[in-house]
N, C-alpha and C positions, 0 to 999 in steps of 0.2 A: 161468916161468909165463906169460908174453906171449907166448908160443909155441906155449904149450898152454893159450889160454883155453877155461876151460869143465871144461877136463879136470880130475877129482880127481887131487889128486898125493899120493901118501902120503909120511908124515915118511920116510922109511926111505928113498925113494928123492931124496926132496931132501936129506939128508944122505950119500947117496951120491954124487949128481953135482954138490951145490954147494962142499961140503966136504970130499970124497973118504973118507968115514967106511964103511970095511969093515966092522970090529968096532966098536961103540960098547954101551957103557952106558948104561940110563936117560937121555937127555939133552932137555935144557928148553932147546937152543940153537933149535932150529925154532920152536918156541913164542915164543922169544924175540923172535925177526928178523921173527914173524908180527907180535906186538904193536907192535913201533919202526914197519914199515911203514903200519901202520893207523894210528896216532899221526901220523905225519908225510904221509901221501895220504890218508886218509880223512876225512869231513868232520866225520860222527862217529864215532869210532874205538870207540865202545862198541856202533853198530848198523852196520856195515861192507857196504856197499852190492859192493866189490869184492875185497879181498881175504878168502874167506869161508872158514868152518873146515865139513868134512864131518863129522860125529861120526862118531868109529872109523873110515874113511877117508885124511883129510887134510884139503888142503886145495886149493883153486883159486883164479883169478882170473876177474873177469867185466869185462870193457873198458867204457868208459863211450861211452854209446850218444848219436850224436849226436843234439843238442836236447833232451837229458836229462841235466843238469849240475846241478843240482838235489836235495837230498837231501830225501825224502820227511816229510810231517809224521805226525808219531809220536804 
């Protein structure tokens, strides 16, 4: 995802190139590793400034912009 900030990634293809998932079923593993990352880098992990979900999409990452470290007030 730090490679392709910005870009929407869909589950389908990050369960293709991260876990090499050809065939899969239903799975809540993408969803899952989305939630751990924003839990452990996000500041608040319930309004996620960088790791963001696209509905019906995916998902992307947005880098954090220097002199804006700072999570916004809500």
């Amino acid at each position: 995802m730090t490679r392709n900030t910005q870009r929407v990634i869909s589950r389908d293809e990050l369960l293709n190139e991260v876990w090499g998932y050809q065939n899969y079923p239903c799975t809540r593993t993408v969803d899952n590793h989305m939630l751990k990352l924003r839990q452990k880098l996000e500041g608040d992990p319930s309004h996620p400034l960088h790791f963001l979900t696209v509905y019906g999409r995916g998902y992307k990452f947005l880098p954090v912009k220097r002199g804006r470290r700072k999570q916004p007030v809500r």
